[in-house]
N, C-alpha and C positions, 0 to 999 in steps of 0.2 A: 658661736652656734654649733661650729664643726663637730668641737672639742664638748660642748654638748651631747649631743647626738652620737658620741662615740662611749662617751662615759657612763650614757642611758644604758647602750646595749650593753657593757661591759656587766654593767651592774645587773642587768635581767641575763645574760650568760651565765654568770654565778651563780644568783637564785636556782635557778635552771637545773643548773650543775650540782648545787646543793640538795634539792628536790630528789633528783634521779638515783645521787647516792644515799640518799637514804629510802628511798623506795626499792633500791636494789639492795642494799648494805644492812637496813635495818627495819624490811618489811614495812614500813608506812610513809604514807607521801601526804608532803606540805603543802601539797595544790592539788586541788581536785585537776584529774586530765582538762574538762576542758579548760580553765585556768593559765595552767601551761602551755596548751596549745596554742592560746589565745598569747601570752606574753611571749611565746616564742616568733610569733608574727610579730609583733610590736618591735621585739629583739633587733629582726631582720630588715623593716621599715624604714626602723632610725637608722641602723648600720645603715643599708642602703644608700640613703638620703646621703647620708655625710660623705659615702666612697663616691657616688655618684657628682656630686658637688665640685669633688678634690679632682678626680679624674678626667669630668667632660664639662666644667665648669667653663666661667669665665676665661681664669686663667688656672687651665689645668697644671695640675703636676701627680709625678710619678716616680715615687723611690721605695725603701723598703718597707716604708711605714706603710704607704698602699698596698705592697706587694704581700705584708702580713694579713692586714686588713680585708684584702680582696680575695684572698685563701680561703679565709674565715669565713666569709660571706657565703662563697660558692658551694662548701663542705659545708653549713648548715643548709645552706638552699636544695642543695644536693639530699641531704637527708631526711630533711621537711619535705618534699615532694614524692620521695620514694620509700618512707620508709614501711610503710605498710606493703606494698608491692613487696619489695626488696628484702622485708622482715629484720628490718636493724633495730628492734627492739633489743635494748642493753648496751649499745652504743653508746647512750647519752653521756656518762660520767668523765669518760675520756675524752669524748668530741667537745664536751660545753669548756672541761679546761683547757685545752687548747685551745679553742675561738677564743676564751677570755685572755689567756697568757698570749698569744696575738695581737689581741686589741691593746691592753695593757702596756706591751712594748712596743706597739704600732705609735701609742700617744705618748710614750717620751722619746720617741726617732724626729729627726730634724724631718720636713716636711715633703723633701724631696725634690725635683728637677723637673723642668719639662719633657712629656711623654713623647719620643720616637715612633709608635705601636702606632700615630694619626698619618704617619707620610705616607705609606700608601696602601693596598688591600694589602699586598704579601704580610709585611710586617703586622698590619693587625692579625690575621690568620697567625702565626707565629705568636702573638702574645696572646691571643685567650684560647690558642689550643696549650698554651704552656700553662696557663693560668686555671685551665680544667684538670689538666694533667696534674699538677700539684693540688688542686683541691680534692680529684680522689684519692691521690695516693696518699692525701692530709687523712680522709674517710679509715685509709685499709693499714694507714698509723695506729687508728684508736681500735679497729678490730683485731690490730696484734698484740695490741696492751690488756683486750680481754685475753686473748687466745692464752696469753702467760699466767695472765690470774687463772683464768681457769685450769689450767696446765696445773697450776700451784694445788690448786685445791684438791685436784684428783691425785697427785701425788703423794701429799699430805693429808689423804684419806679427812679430813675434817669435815665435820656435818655442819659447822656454820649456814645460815642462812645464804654467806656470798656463795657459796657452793651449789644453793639449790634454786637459786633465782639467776645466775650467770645463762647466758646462752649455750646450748648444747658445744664441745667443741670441734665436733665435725661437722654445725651447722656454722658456725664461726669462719671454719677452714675452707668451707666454699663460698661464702662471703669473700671470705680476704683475697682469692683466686680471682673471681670472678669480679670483686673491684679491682685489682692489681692488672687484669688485663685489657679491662678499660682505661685505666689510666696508663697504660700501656701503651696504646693505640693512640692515645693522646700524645703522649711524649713522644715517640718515633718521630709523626707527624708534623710536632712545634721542630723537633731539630731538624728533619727535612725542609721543613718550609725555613728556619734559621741558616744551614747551609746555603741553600739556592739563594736568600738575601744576601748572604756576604758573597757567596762568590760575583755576584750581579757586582755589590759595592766594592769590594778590594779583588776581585779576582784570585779569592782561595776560596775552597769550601769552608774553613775552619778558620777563624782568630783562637792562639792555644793563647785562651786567656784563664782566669779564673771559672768564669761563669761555663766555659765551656768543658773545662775536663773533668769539672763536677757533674756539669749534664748526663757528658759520656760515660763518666762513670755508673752514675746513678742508673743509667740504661743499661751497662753492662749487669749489672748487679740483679737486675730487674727481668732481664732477657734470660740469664746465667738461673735464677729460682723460678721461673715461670718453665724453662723448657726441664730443670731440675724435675719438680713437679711432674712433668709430664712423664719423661723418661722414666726417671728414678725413684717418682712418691716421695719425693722430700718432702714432709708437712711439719704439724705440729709448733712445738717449739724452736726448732731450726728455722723454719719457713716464717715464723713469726719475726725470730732476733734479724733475720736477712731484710725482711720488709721495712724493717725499722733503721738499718743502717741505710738501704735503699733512700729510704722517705728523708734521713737528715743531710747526705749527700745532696740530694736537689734541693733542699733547703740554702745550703750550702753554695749552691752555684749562682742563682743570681742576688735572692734575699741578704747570704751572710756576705760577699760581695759588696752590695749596695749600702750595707751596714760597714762594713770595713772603710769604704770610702767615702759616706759622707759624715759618720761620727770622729772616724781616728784620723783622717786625712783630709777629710773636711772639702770632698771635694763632688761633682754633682754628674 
């Protein structure tokens, strides 16, 4: 049923994703809006259901197939809620492949471990501010993936249609700011609240393990183009290839992690 309801959304992500790039790529859309708006709830329902299930179920568990999965969730829920506020209109094509390539690898990862994040409030604090934090910085992924197409097209002088239906790209560039310092504030805040739990548990602030020097990295990289920006106007296409090295970094630290040890080492 799980494996259901993961394959439903999979397959309306795509759709989805299909739609948007041709509504942006080649002028005309396969669904009428409300249509999509409508399958895009459906999308996130099922997802829901099945995360929900695996997560706070009977017998929960929690590895990287969740951790893809739960990204995915959050960055659609995230943009379905706000996106009209927020104006991420052209978003779609990049964010719907990634939730799909998510889910996709989420459903061939082993199923994962029992979750830690239930002992006690710190640790949960710590896991869905880490788990927000990487769902926007999932969001200011796919506004760097426009920010380059559109970069391409102004450079490459091209009248293509993708060139005139892209979002402006200094509307882009305050977007990708302005989610990168919220997911910002997020992350700080998971590895302060992750510090104080281990120093509680082992009496260090840090275990220099994998999960952790990818963190600090990813935060350095994040703190290093945020205060860049400020000081300096680093934008553009800089600001974009940074965000994206950023976002695979934290990827990196607990997800490629959690993948490394329970497909190649087989361990939980």
């Amino acid at each position: 049923m799980l494996t259901l309801l993961a394959l439903l959304a999979f397959c309306i992500y795509l759709l989805l994703g299909w739609h948007f790039c041709q509504l942006r790529l080649a002028g005309r859309a396969l669904l009428r809006a409300p249509i999509a708006t409508t399958l895009l709830g459906a999308g996130l329902l099922c997802h829901g259901a099945g995360l929900l299930h695996a997560i706070a179920g009977t017998t929960p568990t929690f590895g990287a197939a969740q951790a893809l999965s739960l990204t995915a969730w959050l960055a659609l829920a995230i943009y379905a809620s706000g996106q009209k506020r927020l104006q991420l209109a052209g978003i779609e094509p990049p964010l719907m492949a990634f939730a799909a390539g998510f889910i996709g690898l989420a459903l061939l990862l082993p199923a994962g471990h029992a979750p830690s994040y239930q002992a006690n409030l710190l640790s949960q604090a710590h896991f869905f501010l880490a788990m927000l934090a990487q769902s926007l910085i999932f969001i200011a992924a796919g506004i760097a993936v426009l920010m380059r197409m559109t970069d391409s097209t102004l450079h490459h002088h091209t009248s293509k249609l993708l060139a005139r239906t892209l979002p402006p790209l200094l509307t882009l560039e305050r977007l990708l700011f302005a989610t990168l310092n919220t997911g910002f504030i997020a992350l700080t805040l998971a590895l302060i609240a992750g510090a104080i739990m281990n120093s509680q548990q082992l009496g260090q602030w840090f275990s220099w393990n994998h999960k952790t020097v990818f963190g600090l990295l990813s935060w350095i990289i994040f703190a290093t183009l945020l205060l860049g920006h400020h000081l300096r106007g680093w934008r553009g296409r800089f600001a974009a290839n940074w965000a994206l090295v950023g976002f695979a970094c934290l990827l990196l630290g607990y997800i490629g992690t959690r993948i490394a040890l329970e497909v190649f080492l087989h361990k939980a």
